[in-house]
N, C-alpha and C positions, 0 to 999 in steps of 0.2 A: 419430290426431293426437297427437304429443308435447308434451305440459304439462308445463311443470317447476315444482313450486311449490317455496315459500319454505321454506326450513328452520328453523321457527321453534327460537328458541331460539338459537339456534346463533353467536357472536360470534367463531368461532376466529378466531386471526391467524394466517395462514402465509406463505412466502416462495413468490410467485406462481415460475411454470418454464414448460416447453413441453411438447409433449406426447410428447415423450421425457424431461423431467424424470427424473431416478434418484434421489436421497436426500432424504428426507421433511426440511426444517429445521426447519418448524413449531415456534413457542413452546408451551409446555406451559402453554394458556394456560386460565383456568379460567373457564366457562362459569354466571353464577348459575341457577338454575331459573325457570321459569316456576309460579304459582301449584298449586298441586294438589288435587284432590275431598278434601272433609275428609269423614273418615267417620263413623259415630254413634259406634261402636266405642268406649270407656275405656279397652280392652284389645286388644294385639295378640297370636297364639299361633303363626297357623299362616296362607298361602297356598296354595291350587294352581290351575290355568290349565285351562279346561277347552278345548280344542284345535276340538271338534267346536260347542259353542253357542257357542263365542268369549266366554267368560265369565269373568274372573278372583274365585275366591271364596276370603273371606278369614271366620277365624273370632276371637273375642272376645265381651267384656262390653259391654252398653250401661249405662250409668248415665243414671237419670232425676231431673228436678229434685227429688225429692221421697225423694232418696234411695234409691231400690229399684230393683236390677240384672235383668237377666238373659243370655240369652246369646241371643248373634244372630248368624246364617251371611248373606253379603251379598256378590249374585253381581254383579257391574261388569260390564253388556253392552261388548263392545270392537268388535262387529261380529255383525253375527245377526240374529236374532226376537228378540221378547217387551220385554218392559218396559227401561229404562236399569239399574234395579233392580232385582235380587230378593231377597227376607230369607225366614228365618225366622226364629220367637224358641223359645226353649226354657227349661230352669232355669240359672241358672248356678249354677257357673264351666263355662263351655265353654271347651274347647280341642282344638286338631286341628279338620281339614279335609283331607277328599279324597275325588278323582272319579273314577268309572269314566271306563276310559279313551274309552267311546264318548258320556260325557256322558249317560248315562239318570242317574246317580245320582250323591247326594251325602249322605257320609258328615262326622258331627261327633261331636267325644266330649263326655261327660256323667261323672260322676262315675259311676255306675251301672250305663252301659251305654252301647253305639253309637248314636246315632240316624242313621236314613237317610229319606231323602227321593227319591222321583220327583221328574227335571227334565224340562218340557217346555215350551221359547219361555218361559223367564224367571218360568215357574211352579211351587213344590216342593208337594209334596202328599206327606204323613207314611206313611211305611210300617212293618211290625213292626220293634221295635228289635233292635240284633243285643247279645246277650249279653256284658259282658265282666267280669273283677274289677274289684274298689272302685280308683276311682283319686280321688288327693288334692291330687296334684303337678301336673297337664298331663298330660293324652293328650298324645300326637304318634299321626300317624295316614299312611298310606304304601300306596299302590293300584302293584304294582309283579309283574310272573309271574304275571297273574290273579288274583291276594291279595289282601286286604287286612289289612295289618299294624298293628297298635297297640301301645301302649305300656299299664301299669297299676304305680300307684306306690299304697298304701295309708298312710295318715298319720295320727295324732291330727287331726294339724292342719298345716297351710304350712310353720309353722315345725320339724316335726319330718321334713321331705322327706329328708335326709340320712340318716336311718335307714332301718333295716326292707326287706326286699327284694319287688323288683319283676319286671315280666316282660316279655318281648316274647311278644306272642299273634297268631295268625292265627283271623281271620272264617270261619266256614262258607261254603260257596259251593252256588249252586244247582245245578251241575254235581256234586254228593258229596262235595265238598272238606270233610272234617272240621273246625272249629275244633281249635283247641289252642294251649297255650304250647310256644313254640318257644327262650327260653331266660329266665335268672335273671340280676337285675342286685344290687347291694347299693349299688348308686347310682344316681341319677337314668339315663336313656338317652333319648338322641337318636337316631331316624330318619333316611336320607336313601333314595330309590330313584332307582334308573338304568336304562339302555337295557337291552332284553334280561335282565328277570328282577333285572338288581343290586341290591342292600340294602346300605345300611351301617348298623352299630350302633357309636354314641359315647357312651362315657360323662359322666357331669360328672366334672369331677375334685372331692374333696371338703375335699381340703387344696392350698396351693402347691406340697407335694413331692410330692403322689400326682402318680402317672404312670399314668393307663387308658388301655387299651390298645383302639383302634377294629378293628373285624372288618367283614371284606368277604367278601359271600357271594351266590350265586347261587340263585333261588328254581328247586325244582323239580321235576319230578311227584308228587315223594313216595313211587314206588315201591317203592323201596328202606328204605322208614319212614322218611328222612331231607328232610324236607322242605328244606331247606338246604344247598345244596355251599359248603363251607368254602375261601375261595381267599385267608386272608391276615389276619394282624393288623398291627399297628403301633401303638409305644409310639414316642414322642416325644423321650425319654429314652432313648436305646437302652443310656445304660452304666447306668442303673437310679438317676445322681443329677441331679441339675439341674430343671430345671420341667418338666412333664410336658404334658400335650397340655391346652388351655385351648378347647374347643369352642367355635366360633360358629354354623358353618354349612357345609355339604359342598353340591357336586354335580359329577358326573357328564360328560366330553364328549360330542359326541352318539353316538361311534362305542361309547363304553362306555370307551373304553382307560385316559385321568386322571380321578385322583378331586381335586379340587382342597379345599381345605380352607380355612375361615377360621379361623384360632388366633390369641386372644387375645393371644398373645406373641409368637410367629415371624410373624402376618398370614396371608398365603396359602401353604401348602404342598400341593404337587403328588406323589402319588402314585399309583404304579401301580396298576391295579384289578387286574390276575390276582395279585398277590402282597402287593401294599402296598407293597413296596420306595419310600423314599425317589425323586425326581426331580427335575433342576434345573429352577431355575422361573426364565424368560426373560422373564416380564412384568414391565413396571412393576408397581414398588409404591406403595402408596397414601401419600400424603406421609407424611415424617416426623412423628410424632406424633397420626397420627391412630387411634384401634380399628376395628381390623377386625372389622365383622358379618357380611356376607353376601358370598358368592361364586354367580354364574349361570353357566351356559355354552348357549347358545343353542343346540335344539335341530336346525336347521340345520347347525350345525359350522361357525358365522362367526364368532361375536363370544364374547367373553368379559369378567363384568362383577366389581368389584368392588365393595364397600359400606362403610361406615366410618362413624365419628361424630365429625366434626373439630369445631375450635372456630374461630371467625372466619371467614374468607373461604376458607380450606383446601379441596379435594375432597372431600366426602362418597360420591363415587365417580366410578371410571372404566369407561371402556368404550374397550374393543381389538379389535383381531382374535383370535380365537382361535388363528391360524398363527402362532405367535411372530416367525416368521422376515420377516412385514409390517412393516418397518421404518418405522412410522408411528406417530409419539407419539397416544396414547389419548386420546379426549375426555373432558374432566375436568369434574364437575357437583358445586358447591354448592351445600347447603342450608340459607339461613340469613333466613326470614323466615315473619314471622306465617302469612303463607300457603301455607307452602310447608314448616313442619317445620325440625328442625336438623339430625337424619342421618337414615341409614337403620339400621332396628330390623335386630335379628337374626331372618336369617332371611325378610328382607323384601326381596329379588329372584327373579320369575321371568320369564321370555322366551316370546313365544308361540310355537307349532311351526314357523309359519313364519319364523324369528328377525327380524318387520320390529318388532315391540315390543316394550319391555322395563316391566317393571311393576314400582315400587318404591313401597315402605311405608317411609314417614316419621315421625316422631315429636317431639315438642317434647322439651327437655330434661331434663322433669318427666316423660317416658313417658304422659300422660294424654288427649294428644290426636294425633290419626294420620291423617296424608294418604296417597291415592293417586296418586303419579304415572304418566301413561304417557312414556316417552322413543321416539321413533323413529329406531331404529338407526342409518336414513339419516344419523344429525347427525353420524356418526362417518367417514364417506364423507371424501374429502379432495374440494375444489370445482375445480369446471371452469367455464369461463366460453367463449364466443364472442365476441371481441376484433376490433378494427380492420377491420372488415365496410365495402366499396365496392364498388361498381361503376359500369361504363360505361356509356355512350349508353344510355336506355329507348326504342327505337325499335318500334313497334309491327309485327310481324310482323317483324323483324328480329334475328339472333344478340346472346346477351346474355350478360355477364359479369361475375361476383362475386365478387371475394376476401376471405377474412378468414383469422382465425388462431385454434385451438382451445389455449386457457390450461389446462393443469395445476397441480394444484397437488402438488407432493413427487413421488409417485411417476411412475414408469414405466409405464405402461399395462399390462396382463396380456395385452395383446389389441391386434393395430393399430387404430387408431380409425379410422373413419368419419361424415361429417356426412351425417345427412338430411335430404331436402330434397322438401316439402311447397309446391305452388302454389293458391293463393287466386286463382282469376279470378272475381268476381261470385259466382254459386252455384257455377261449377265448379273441382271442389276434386280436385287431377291429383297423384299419387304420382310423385316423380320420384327416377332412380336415385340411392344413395347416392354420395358424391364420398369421397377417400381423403384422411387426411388424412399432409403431408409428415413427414420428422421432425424438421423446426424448427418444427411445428404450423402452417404453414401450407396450406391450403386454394384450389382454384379451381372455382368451378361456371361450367358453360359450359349455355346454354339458346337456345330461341328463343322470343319474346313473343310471346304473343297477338295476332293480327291487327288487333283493335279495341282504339284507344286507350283507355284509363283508367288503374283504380287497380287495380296486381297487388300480392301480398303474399305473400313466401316467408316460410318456419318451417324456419329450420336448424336442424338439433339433434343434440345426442348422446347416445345413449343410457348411458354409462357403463360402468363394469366391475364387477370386484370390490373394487376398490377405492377409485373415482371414482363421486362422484353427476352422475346425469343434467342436462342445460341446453338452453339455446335461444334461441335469436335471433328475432326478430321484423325482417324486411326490407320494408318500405312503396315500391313505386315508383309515379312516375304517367307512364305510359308516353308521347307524342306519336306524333302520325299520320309519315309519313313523306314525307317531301318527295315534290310533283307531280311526276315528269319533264317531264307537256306544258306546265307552267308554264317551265318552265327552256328551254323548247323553243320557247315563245312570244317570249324575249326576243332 
């Protein structure tokens, strides 16, 4: 049976069409959030999505009344087993997070060393830690070609992170896979991983004229001693003056092919992953005056999100289609209440594998306290409705006929649409063929009633596209017996 629920959330305004509708007019209208799980969290670091227990786990500091911190990994069931919650605590400053990709395990950094955990149904249980150098600054931490990659920055102290040189290192593995540093940084480094083995390593810049340069590299066997295939850098700067690349946050299409980047100064830029080369970027941008944090691209290869930190009633982000070429203004979501955070942190978008959720980390404007949102992709679907529904004579055992008209909204169908059509008699519940619909959207089902008089009830519906959400009609008849002949034959 087709249920269509409610899209919460969701307030767009569009310029209703038919169901040949072709240009999307829709207002670029901005949607406030609904509240979001506030997390114990003081501290946000890192996200990742674990695909197989349906868990998104995010890593950070707890601060307690009494003054005394430590660090806590806290798995958000989205769908699965096991608890709503799962934690663990450790020393802090924790930073990084990341999961094997079949969800046994889960990795967090420590100043020290890796800590990993067996997951099972929303349960971690401590296993040997894995080795790594003194880090001062933030892990970042990255499960990507079998790997797992981390970061290690050694410091006096926070405030001396700018100096002194750091590394990129990979985890031993139980298959032989040697640890080791796989390279040298003299600045901070950001992590991103992608489809099929991708890495990317981004510098911090450490002045407004340095220019670092991001490398994109493919993980792999190692055979050749080169754990690493080199496929590209990119400096921001390309004539070596003006501002140079201001990291927020990378990822990945699902195909592998754009690296989509969030920069502090330019906002999103899109580049190639076999080379890095530059690429025009055909999305909206996030309104004027907002910072760009975070960038998603749904594993899918539907949607595409952005993140930001506006001020007022602005976008704190949007959500598109991935296809540029969807000519359909993005759903636009602010964040601006006690409950709900001011933007999103950097770094604080991911999408589940099946791209129907997008998971964003929130923040008040002091950074001290952090929501979880779930958004459902659906909100970005353009609406369809089932419109002007009638029909003739309810005669019992007699032919029966229903018209109505299937409403789009903006786009063109991907697909010619069809309305199904479901009959309610008593308990007996009869699948009937789907009807075509015209292309001024309108529709006609033709049937025959049940023999015995009462109360029938169709369920028209559409299933939708790629680019239209699902709907449904609800039709109530109470059918009458059919006229006597031998009465009419008596008079």
């Amino acid at each position: 049976m087709l249920l269509a629920g409610a899209l919460a959330g969701s307030v767009l305004t569009a310029v209703p069409g038919t169901a040949s509708a072709a240009t999307d007019t829709a207002a670029a209208a901005v949607v406030p959030s609904g509240p979001g799980m506030e997390l114990s969290a003081a501290s946000f670091t890192q996200m990742a999505v674990d695909d197989v227990s349906r868990r998104v786990w995010i890593a950070g500091d707890r601060v307690y009344p009494d003054g005394s911190r430590d660090g806590e990994v806290v798995g958000v069931l989205y769908g699965g087993a096991g608890p709503a919650v799962a934690s663990a605590h450790m020393a802090a400053p924790l930073s990084g997070v990341a999961v094997e990709p079949d969800g046994s395990k889960v990795y967090a950094g420590q100043s020290d060393h890796i800590a990993q955990y067996s997951h099972s149904n929303g349960s971690l249980y401590p296993l040997d830690p894995i080795a790594a150098p003194a880090d001062h600054c933030g892990r970042e931490l990255v499960h990507t070609g079998g790997r797992l990659f981390f970061t290690s920055r050694p410091a006096a102290s926070p405030a001396d992170c700018a100096d002194g040189l750091g590394s990129v290192s990979v985890a031993t593995t139980t298959e032989g896979g040697a640890a080791r540093d796989v390279m040298y940084s003299s600045t901070e480094i950001h992590l991103e991983a992608g489809p099929g083995g991708l890495l990317v390593t981004a510098p911090e810049r450490w002045s407004a004229t340095d220019d670092p340069d991001l490398g994109i590299y493919r993980v792999t066997d190692g055979a050749d001693g080169d754990l690493l295939e080199f496929l590209g850098e990119r400096r921001f700067a390309e004539d070596g003056t003006g501002t140079g690349m201001d990291f927020r946050d990378a990822d990945f299409s699902a195909d592998g092919s754009v690296l989509a980047v969030a920069d502090g100064v330019r906002g999103t830029v899109l580049l190639s992953s076999q080379d890095a080369r530059f690429l025009d970027n055909h999305y909206a941008p996030l309104p004027q005056g907002v910072a760009p944090t975070a960038v998603a691209f749904s594993p899918d290869g539907k949607w595409f999100a952005q993140g930001g930190a506006a001020s007022g009633e602005a976008a704190d982000l949007t959500l598109a289609f991935a296809d540029p070429s969807v000519d359909r203004q993005p759903l636009r979501i602010s964040f601006e209440s006690e409950a709900a955070g001011q933007r999103v942190v950097p770094r604080g978008m991911e999408f589940s594998g099946d791209g129907e959720q997008l998971f964003v980390v929130t923040s008040d404007e002091e950074g001290t306290k952090f929501w979880l949102h779930t958004i459902q992709t659906r909100q970005a679907l353009a609406q369809t409705r089932i419109v002007d529904v009638t029909h003739g004579p309810a005669v019992a055992g007699a032919p029966f006929t229903v018209t109505g008209r299937l409403d789009l909204d903006g786009l063109a169908p991907t697909q010619p649409p069809r309305i199904t059509v479901q009959r309610l008699n008593g308990p007996e519940f009869t699948d009937l063929p789907s009807v075509p619909v015209a292309e001024d959207g309108t529709f006609v089902l033709e049937d025959v009633l049940p023999d015995q008089a009462g109360n029938v009830q169709y369920i028209l519906g559409y299933a939708g596209d790629e680019v239209h959400y699902l709907s449904e009609h609800w039709l109530v008849v109470d059918t009458v017996e059919a006229p006597d002949p031998a009465a009419h034959a008596d008079r």
